[in-house]
N, CA, C and O of each residue as an XYZ file, in Angstrom:
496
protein
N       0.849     -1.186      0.000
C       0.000      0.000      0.000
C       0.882      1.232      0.000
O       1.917      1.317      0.661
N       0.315      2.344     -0.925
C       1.048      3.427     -1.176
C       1.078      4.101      0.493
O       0.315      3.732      1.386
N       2.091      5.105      0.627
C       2.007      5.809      1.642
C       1.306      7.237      1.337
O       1.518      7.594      0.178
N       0.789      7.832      1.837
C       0.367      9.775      2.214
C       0.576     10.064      3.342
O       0.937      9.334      4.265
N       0.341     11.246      3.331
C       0.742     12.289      4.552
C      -0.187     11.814      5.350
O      -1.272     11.405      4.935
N       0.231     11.830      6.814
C      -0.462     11.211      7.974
C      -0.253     12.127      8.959
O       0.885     12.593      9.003
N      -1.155     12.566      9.877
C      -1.224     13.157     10.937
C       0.190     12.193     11.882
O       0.456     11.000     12.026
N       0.736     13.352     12.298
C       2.147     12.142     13.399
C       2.699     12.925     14.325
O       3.853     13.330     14.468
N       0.883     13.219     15.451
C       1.317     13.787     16.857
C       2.181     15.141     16.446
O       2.083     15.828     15.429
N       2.861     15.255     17.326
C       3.712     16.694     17.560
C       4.444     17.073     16.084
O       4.505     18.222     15.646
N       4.924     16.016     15.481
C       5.958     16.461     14.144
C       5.161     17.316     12.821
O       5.689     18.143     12.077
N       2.918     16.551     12.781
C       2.789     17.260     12.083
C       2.503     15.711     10.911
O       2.750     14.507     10.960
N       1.775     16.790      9.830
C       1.889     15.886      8.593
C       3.176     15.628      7.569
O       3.834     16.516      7.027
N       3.366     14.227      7.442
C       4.627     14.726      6.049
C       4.585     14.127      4.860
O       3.506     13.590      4.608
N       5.372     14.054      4.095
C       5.466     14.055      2.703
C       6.237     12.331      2.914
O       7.225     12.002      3.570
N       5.248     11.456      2.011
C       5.789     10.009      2.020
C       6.846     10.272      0.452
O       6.995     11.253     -0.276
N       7.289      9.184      0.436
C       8.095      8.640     -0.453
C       7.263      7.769     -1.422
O       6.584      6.896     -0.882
N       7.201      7.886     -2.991
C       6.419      7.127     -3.218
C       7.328      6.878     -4.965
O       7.607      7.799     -5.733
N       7.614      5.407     -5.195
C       8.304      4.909     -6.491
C       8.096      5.287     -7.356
O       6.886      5.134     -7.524
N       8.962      6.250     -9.010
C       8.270      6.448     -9.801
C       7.648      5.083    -10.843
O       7.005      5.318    -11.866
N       7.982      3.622    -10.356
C       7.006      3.053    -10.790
C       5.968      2.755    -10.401
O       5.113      2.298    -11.160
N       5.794      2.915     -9.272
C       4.432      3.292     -8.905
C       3.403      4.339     -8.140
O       2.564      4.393     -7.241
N       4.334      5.441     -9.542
C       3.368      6.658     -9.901
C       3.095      6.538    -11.160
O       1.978      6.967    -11.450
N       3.717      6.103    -12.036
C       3.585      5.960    -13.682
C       1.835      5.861    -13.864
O       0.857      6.427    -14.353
N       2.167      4.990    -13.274
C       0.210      3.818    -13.475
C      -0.769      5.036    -13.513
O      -1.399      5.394    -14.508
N      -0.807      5.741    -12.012
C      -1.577      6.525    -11.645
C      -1.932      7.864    -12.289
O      -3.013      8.436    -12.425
N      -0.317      8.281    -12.746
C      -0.622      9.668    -13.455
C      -1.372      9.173    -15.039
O      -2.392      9.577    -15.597
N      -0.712      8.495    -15.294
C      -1.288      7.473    -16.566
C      -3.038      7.942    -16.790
O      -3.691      8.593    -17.606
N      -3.282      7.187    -15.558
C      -4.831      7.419    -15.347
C      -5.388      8.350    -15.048
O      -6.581      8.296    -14.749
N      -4.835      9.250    -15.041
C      -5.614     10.811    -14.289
C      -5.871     11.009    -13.132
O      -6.472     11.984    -12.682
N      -5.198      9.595    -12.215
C      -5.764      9.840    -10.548
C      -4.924     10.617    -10.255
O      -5.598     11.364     -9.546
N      -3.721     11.124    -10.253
C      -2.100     11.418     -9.760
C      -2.432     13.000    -10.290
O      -3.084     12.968    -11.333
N      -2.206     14.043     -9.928
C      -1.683     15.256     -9.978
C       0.009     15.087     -9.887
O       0.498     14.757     -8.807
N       0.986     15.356    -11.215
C       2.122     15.232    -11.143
C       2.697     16.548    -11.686
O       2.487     17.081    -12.775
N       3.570     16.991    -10.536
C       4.183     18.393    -10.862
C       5.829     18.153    -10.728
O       6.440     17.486     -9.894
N       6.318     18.929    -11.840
C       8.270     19.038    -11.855
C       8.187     20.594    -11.364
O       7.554     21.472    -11.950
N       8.766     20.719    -10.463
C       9.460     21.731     -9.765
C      10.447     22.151    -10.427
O      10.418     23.374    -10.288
N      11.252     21.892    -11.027
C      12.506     22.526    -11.795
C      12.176     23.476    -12.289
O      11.056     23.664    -12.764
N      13.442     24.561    -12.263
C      13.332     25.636    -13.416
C      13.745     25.045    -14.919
O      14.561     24.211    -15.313
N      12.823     25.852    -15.513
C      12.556     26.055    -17.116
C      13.756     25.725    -17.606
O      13.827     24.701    -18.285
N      14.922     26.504    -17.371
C      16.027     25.665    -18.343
C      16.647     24.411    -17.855
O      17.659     24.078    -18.472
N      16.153     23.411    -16.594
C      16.578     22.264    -16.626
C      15.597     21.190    -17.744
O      16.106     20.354    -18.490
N      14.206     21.449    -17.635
C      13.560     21.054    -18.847
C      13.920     21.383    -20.066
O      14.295     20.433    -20.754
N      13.931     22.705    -20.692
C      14.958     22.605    -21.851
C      16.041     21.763    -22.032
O      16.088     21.283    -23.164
N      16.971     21.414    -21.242
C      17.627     20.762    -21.718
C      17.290     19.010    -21.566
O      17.803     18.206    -22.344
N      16.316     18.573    -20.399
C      16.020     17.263    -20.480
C      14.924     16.591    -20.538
O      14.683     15.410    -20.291
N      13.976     17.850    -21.049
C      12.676     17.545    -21.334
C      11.459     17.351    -19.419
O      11.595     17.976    -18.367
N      10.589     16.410    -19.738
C       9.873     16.440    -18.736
C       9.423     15.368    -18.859
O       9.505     14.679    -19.876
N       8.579     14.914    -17.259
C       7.827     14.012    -17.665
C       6.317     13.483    -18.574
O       5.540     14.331    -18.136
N       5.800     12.954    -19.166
C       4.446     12.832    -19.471
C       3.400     13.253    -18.465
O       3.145     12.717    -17.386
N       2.840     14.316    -19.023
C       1.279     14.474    -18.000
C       2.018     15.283    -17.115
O       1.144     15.582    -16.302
N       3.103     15.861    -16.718
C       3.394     16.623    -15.092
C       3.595     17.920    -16.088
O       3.938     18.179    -17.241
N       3.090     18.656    -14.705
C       2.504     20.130    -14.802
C       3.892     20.790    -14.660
O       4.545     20.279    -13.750
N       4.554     21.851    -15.357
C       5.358     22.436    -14.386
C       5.142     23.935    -13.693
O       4.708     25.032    -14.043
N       5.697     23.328    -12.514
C       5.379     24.623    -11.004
C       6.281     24.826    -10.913
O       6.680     23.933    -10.165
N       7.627     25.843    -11.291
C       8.623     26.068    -10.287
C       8.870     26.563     -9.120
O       8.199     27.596     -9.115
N       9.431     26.485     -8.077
C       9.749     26.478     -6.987
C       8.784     27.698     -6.509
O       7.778     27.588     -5.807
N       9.314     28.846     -7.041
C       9.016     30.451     -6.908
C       7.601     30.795     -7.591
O       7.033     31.880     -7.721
N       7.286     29.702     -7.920
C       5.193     29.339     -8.164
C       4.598     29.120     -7.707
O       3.417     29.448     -7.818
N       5.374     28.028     -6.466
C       4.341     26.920     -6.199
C       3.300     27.180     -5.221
O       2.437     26.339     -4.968
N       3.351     28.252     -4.696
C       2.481     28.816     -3.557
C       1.692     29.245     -4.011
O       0.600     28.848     -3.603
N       1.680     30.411     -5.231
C       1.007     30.836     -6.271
C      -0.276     30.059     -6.632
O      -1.451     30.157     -6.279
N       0.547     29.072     -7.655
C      -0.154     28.433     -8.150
C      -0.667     27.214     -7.646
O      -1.741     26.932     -8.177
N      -0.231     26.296     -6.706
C      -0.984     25.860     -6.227
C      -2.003     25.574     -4.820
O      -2.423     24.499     -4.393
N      -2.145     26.520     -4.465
C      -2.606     27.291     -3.047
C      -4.313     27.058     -3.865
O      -4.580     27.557     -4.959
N      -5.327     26.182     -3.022
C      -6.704     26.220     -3.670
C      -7.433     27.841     -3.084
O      -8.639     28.057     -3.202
N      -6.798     28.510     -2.677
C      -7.400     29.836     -2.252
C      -6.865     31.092     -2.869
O      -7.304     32.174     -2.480
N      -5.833     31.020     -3.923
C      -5.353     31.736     -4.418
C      -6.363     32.169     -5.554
O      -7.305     31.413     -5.790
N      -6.222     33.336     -6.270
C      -7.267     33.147     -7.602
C      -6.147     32.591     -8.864
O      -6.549     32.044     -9.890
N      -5.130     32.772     -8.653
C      -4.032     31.896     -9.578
C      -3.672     30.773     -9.518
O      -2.766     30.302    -10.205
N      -4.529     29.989     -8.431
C      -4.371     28.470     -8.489
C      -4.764     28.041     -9.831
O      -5.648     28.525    -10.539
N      -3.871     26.929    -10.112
C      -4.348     25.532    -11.495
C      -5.040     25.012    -11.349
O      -4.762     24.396    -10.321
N      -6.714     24.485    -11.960
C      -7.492     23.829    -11.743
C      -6.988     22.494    -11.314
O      -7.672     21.951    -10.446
N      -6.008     21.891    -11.708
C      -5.497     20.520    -11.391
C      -5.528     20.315     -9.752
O      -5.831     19.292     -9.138
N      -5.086     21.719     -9.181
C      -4.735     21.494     -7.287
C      -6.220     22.018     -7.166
O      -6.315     22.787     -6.209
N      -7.002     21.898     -7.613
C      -8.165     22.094     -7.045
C      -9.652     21.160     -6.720
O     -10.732     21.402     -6.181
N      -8.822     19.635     -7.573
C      -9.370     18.759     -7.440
C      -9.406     17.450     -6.277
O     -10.249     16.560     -6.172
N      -8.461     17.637     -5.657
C      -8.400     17.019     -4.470
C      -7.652     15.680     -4.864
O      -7.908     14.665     -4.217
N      -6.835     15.643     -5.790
C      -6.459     14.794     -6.206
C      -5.075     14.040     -5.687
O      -4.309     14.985     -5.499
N      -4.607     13.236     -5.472
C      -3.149     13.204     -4.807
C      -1.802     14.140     -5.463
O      -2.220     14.711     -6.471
N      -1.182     14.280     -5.358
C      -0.297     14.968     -6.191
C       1.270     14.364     -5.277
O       1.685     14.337     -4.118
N       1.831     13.859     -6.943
C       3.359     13.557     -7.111
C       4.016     14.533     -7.130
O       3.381     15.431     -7.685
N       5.454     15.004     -6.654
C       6.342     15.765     -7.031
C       7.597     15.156     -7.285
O       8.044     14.281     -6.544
N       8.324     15.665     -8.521
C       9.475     15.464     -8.867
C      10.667     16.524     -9.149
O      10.421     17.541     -9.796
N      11.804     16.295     -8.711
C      12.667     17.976     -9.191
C      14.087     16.766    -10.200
O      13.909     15.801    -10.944
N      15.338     17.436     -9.735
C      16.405     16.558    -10.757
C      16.771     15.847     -9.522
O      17.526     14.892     -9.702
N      16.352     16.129     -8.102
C      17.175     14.844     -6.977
C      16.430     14.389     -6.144
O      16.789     13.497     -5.376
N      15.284     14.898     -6.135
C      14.545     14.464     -4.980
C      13.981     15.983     -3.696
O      12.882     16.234     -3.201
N      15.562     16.790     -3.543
C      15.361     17.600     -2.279
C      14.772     18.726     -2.669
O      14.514     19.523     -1.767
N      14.482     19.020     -3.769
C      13.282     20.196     -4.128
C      12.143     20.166     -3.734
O      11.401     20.949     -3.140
N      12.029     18.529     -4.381
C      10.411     18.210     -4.264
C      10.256     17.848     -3.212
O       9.059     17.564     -3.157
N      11.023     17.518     -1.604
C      10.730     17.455     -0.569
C      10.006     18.808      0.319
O       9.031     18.780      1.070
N      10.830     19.907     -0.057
C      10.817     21.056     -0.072
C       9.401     21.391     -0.415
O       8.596     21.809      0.418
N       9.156     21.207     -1.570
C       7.787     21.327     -2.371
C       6.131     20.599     -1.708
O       4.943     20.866     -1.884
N       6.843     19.664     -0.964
C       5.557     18.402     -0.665
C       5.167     19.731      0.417
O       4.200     20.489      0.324
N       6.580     19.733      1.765
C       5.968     20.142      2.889
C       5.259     21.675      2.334
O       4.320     22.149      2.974
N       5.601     22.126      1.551
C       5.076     23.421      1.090
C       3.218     23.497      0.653
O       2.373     24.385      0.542
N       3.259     22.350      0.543
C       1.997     21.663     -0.165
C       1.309     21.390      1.333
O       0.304     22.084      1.482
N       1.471     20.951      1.921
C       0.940     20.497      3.145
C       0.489     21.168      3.761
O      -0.591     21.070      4.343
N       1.559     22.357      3.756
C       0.879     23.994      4.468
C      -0.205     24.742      3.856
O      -0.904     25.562      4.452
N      -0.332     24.335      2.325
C      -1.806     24.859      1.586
C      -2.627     24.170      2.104
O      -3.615     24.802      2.478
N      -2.644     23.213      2.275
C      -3.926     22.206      2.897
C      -4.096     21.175      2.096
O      -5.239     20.720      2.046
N      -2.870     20.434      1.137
C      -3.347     19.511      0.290
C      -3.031     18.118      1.323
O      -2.277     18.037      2.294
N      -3.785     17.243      0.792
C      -3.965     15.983      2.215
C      -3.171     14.772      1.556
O      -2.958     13.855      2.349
N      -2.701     14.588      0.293
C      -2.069     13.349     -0.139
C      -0.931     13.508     -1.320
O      -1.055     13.303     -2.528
N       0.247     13.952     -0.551
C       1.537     14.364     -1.280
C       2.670     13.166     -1.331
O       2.998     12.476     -0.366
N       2.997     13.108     -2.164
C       4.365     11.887     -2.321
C       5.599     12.923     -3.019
O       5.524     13.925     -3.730
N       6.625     12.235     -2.504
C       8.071     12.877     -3.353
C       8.005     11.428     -4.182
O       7.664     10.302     -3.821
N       8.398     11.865     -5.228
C       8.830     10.520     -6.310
C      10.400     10.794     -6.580
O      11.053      9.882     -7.087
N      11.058     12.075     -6.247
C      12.166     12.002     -6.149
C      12.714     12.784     -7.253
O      12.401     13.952     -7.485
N      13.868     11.819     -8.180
C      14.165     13.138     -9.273
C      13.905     12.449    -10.686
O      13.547     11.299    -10.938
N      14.149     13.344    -11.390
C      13.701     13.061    -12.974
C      14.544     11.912    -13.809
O      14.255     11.533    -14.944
N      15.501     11.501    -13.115
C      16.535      9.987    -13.840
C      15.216      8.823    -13.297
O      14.686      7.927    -13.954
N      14.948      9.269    -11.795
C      13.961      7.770    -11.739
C      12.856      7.509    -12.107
O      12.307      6.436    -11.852
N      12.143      8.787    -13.014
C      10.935      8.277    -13.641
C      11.554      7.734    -14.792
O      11.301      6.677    -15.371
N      12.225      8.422    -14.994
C      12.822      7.913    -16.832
C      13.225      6.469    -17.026
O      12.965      5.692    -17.944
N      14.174      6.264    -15.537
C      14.642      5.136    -15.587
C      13.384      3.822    -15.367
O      13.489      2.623    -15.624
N      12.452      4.431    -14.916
C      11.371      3.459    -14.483
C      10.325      3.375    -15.317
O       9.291      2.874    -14.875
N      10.374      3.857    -16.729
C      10.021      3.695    -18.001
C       8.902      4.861    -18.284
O       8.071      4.708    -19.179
N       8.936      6.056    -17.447
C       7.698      6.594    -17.699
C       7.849      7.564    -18.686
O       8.885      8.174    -18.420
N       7.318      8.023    -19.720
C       7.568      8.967    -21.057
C       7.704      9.911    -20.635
O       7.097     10.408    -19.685
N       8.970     10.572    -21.596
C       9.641     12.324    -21.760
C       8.641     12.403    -22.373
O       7.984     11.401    -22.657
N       8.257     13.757    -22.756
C       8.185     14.773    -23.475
C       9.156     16.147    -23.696
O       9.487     16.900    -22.780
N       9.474     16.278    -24.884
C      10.396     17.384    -24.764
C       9.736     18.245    -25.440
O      10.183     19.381    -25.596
């Protein structure tokens, strides 16, 4: 069973760890909200994943805050949402950032070699 953020006493909710092979499936299907955190010229040069939104860092409050009027319809669906950056510690960064908007089911999938490597489609 996948992990999500769980209430845990004094520390608070946090951001699970979750395989990019088994996020592939999900974003696949439209259950998964999947966002790359990277700035714009790391995608230029290595493309992105299939289906993930990109939020950079200096967005992500912006845009995905469901109380903002510049939120993305995507964070407004209550949907789980993946994050990925190029190592992992962005999108850790990113989950707990997420947590503080009020989203209830965040995973780090880590960085952009392990979706690729775990067969899930670029787009460039």
């Amino acid at each position: 069973m996948f992990g999500f953020l769980r209430p845990g006493g004094s520390s608070g909710a946090r951001v699970e760890r979750m395989s990019a092979r088994d996020a592939i499936p999900k974003v696949s299907a439209g259950e998964m909200v999947l966002i790359d955190v990277r700035e714009a010229m790391e995608l230029r040069s290595t493309g992105r994943a299939q289906g993930a939104v990109h939020v950079p860092m200096a967005a992500l409050r912006m845009r995905c805050d469901p109380s903002s009027p510049e939120c993305m319809k995507e964070f407004k669906q209550g949907k789980p949402i993946g994050i990925y950056c190029a190592s992992g510690a962005r999108s850790s960064g990113a989950g707990h950032m997420l947590l503080q908007l009020g989203h209830t089911e965040v995973y780090n999938l880590g960085g952009f070699y392990e979706w690729q490597s775990s067969g899930g489609k670029i787009v460039r």
